[in-house]
N, C-alpha and C positions, 0 to 999 in steps of 0.2 A: 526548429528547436534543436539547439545543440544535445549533445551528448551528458554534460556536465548540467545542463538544467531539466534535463528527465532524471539522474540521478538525485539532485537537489529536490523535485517536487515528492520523488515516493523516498526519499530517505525523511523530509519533513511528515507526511503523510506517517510514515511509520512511529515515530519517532513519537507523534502527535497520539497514536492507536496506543503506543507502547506506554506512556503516560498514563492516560485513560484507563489501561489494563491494570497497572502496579497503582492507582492511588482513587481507583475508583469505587473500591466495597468499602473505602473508610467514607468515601463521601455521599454514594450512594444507596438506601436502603430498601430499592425498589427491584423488587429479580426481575423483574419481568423488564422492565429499561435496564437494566445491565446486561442481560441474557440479548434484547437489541444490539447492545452495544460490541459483544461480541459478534454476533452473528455478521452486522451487519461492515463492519468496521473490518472484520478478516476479508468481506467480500471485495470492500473497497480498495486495500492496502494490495490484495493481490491483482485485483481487477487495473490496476495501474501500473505493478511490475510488468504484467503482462504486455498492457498497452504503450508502456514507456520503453521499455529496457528489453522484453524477453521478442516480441512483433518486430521491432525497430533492426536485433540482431540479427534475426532469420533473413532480413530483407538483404540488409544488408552482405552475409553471408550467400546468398544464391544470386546475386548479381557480381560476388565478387570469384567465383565459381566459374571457368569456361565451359 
């Protein structure tokens, strides 16, 4: 997977969370599925920076290291 389509899946990913965040107490009136919604969606959005962008650099950085 290239470089530009690990950015593309967690900038959509985010982008999609960020939505959700700004347009979701108008549409949702349930805390407890919004309180999910947070919780569960910061875990995801980071759990993919992580595994896209932030694991991919390290790797790449310590092979690129003599």
């Amino acid at each position: 997977m290239s470089k530009d389509q690990r950015r593309g899946i967690v900038g959509l990913v985010a982008v999609l969370y960020g939505m959700g965040v700004a347009f979701g107490p108008s549409l949702v009136d349930n805390d407890a599925l919004w309180k999910a919604w947070l919780g569960v969606g910061a875990f995801v959005v980071g759990a993919l920076w992580l595994a896209l962008m932030v694991f991919p650099w390290a790797q790449g950085r310590r092979t690129e290291t003599p």
